[in-house]
N, CA, C and O of each residue as an XYZ file, in Angstrom:
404
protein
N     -11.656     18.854     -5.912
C     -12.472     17.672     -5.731
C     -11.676     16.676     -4.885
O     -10.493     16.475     -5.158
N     -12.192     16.132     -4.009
C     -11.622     15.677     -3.265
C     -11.124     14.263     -3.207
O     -11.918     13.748     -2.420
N     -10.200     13.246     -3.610
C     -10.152     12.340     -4.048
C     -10.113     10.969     -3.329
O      -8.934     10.619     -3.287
N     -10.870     10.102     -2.780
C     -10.366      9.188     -1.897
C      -9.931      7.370     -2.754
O     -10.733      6.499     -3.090
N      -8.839      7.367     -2.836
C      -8.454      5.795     -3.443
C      -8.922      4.859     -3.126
O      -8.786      3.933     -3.926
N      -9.811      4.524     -1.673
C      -9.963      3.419     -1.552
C     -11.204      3.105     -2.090
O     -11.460      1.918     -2.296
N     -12.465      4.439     -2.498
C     -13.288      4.046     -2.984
C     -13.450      2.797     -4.454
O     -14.303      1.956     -4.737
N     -12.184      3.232     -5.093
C     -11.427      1.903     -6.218
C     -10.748      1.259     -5.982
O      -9.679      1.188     -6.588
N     -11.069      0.500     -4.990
C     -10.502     -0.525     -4.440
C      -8.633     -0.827     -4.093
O      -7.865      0.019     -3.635
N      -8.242     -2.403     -4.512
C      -7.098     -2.006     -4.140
C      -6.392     -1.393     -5.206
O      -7.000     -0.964     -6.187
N      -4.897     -1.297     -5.075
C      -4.037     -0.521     -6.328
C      -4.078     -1.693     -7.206
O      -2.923     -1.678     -7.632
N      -4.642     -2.686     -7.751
C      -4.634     -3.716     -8.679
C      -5.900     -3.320     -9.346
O      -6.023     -2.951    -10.514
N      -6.839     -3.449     -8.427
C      -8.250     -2.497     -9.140
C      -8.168     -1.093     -9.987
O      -8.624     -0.809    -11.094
N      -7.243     -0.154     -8.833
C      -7.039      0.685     -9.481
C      -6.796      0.689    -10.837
O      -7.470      1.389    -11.594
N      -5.599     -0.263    -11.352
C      -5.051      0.094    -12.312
C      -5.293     -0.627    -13.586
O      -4.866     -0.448    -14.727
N      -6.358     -1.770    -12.896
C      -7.305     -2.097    -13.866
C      -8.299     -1.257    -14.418
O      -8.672     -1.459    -15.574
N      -8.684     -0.521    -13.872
C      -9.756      0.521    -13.942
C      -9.363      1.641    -15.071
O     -10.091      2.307    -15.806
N      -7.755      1.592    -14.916
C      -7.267      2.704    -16.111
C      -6.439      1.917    -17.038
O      -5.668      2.346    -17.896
N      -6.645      1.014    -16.813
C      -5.927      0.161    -18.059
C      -6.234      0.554    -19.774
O      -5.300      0.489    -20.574
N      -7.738      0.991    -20.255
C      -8.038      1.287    -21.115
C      -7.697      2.570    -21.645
O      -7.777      2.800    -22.852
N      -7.258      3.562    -20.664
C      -6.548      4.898    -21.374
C      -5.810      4.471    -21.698
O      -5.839      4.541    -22.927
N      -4.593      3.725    -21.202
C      -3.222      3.379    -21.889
C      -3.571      2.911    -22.926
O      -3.170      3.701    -23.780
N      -4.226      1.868    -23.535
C      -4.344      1.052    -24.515
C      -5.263      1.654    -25.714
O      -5.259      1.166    -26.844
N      -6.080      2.816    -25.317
C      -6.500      2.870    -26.415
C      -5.321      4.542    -26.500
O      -5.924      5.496    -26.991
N      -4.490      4.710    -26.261
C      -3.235      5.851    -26.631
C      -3.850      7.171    -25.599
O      -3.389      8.254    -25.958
N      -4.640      7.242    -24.598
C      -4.985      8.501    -24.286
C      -4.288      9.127    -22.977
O      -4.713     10.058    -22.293
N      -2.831      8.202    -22.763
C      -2.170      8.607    -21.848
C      -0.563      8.434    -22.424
O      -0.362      7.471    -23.165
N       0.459      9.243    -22.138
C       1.503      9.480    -23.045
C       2.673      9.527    -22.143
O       2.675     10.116    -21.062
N       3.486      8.993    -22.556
C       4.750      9.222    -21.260
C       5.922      9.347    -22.581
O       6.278      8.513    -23.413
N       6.369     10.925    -22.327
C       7.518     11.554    -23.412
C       9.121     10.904    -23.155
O       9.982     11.196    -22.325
N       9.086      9.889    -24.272
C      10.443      9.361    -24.062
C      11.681     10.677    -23.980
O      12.510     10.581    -24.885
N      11.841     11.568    -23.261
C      12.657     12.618    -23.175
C      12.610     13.090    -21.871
O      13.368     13.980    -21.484
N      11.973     12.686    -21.331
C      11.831     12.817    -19.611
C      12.485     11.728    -18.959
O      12.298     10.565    -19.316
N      13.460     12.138    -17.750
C      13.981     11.543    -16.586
C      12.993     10.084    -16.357
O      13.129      8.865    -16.453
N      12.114     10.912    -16.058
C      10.839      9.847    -15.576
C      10.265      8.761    -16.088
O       9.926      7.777    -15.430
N      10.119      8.926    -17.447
C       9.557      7.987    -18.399
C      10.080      6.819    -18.097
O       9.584      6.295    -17.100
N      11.017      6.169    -18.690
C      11.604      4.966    -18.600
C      11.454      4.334    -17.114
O      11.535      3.113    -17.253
N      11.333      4.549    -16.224
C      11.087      4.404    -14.491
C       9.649      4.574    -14.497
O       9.294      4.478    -13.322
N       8.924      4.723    -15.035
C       7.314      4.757    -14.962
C       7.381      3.433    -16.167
O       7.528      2.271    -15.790
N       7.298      3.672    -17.135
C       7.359      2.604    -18.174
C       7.506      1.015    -17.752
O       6.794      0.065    -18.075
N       8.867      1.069    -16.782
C       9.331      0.238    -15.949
C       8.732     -0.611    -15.367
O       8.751     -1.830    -15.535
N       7.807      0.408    -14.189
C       7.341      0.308    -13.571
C       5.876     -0.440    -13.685
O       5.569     -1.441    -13.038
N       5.084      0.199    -14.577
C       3.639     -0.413    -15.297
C       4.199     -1.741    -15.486
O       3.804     -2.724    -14.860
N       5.256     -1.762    -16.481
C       5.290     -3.388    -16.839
C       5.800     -4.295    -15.648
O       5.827     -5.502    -15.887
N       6.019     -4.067    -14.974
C       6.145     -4.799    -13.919
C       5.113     -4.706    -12.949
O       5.333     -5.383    -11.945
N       4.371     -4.259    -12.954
C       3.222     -3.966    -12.195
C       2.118     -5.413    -12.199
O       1.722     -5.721    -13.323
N       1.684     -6.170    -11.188
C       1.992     -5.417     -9.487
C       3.537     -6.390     -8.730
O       3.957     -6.108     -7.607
N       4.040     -7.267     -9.422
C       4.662     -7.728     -9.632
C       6.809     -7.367     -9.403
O       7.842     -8.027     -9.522
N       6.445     -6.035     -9.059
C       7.794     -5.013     -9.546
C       8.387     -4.978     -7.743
O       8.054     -5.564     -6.713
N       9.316     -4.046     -8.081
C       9.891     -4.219     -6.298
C       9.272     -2.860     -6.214
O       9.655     -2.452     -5.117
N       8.532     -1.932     -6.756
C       7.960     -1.140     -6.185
C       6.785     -0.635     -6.944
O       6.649     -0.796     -8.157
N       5.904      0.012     -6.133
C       4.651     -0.074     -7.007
C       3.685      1.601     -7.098
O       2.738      1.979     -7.788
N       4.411      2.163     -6.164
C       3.842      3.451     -5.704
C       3.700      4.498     -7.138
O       2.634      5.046     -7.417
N       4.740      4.631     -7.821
C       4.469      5.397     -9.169
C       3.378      4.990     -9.964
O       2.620      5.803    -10.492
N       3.265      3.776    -10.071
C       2.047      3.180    -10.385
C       0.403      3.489     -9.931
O      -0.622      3.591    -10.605
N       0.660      3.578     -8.543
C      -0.654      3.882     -7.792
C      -0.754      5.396     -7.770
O      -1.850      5.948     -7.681
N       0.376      6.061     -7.850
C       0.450      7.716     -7.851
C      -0.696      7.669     -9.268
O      -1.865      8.042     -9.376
N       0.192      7.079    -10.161
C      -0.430      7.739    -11.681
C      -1.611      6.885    -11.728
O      -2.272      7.400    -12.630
N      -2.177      6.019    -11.348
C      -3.358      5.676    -11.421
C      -4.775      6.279    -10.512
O      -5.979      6.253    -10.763
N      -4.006      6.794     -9.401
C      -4.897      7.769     -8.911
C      -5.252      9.149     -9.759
O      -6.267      9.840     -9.673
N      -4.312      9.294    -10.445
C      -3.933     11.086    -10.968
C      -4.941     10.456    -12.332
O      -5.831     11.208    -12.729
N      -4.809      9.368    -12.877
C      -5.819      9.430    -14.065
C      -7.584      9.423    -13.539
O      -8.495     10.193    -13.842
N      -7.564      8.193    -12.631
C      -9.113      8.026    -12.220
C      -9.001      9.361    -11.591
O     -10.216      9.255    -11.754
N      -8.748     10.679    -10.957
C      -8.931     12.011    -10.467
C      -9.379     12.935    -11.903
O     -10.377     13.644    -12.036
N      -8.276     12.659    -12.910
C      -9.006     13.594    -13.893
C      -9.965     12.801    -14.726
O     -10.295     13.348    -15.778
N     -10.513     11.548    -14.456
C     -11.619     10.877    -15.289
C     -12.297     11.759    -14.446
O     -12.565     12.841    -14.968
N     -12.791     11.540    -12.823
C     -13.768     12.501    -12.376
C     -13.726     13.679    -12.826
O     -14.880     14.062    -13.017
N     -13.041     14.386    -13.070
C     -13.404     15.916    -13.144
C     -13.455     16.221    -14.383
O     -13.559     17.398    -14.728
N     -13.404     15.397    -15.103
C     -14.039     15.172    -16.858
C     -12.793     16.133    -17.616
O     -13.017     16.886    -18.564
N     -11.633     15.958    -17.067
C     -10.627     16.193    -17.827
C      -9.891     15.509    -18.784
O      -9.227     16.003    -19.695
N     -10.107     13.963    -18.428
C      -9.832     13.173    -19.432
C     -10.805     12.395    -20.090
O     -11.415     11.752    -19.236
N     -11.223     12.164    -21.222
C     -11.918     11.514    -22.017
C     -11.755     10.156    -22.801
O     -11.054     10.390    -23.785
N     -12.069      9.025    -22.762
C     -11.937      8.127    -23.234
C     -11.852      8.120    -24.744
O     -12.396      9.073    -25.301
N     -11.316      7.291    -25.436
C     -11.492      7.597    -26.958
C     -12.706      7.604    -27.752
O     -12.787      7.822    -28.960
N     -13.807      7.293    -26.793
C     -14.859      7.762    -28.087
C     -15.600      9.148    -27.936
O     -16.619      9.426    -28.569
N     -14.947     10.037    -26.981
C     -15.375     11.057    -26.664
C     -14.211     11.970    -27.370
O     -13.870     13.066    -26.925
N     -13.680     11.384    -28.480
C     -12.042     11.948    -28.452
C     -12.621     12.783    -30.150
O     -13.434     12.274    -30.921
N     -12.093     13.789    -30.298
C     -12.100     14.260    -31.824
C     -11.451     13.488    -32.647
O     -10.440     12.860    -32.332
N     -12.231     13.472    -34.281
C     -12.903     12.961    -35.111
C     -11.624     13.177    -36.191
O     -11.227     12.423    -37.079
N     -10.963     14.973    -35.618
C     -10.475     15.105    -36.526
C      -9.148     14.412    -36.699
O      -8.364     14.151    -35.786
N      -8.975     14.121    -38.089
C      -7.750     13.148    -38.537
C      -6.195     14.060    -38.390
O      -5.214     13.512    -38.892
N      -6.000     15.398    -37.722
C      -4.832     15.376    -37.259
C      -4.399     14.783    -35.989
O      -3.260     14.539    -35.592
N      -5.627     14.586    -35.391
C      -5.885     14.390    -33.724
C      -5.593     12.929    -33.684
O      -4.776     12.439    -32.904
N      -6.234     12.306    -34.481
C      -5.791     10.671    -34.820
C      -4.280     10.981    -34.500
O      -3.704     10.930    -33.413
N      -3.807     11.306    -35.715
C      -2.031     10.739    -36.362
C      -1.305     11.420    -35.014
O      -0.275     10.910    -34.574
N      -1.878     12.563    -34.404
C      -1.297     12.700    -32.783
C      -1.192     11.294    -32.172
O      -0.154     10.648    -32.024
N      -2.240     10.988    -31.895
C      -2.562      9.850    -30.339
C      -2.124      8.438    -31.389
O      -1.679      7.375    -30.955
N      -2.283      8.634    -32.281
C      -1.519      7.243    -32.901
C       0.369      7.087    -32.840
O       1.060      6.097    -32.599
N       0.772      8.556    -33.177
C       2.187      8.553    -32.738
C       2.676      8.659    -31.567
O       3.867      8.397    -31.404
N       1.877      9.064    -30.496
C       1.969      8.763    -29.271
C       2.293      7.490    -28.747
O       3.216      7.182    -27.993
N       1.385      6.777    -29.262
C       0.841      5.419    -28.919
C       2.026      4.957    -29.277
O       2.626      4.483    -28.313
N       2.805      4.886    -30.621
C       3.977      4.290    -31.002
C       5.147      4.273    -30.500
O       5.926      3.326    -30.395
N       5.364      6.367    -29.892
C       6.436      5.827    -29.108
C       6.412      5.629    -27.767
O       7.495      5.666    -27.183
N       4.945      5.328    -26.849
C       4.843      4.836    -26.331
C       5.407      3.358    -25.785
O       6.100      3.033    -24.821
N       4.789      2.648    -26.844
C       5.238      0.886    -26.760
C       6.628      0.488    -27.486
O       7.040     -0.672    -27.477
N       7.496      1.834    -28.280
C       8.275      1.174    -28.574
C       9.175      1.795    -27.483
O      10.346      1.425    -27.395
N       8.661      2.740    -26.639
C       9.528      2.970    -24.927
C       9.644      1.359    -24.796
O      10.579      0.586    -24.999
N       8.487      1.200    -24.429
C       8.002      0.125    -23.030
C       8.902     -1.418    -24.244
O       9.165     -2.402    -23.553
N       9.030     -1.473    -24.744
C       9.633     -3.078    -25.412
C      11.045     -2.701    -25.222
O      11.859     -3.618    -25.331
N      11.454     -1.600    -24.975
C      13.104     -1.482    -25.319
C      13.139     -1.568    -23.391
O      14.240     -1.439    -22.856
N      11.899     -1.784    -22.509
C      12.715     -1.641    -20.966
C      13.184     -2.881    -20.759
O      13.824     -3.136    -19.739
């Protein structure tokens, strides 16, 4: 599928646009990766940061799999309560990444 960014405007739009996966836990960055902490970084400084491109990378790569219905928002999300205590511990060490950058 073919993806063009500018149809979502600028990278501020963009990443308004995916602001709600992060927040409701449906996007995960594994504190055990190189990367994490430099993406983590990066969001919170966003647009604001001395660089912004990881930002616009991964905000393209989410609005790409919203189109192709690979990712689902949380009310499309299972019910079942192991699936919760997943995306809820996600979520945790998510933000307790992002407070320790």
């Amino acid at each position: 599928v073919p993806f063009n960014p500018q149809e979502w405007g600028d990278k501020v739009m963009r990443a308004n646009a995916v602001t709600p996966y992060f927040r409701n836990g449906r996007i995960w960055v594994p504190e055990s990766q190189d990367f994490s902490s430099m993406l983590i970084k990066d969001c919170l400084e966003f647009p604001f940061g001395s660089s912004d491109d990881i930002v616009d990378t991964t905000t393209q790569a989410i609005i790409h799999l919203r189109q192709t219905m690979t990712l689902s928002t949380q009310e499309h999300m299972s019910e079942d309560p192991e699936d919760m205590d997943m995306i809820h511990q996600r979520r945790k060490t998510y933000w307790s990444a992002a407070s320790r950058s």
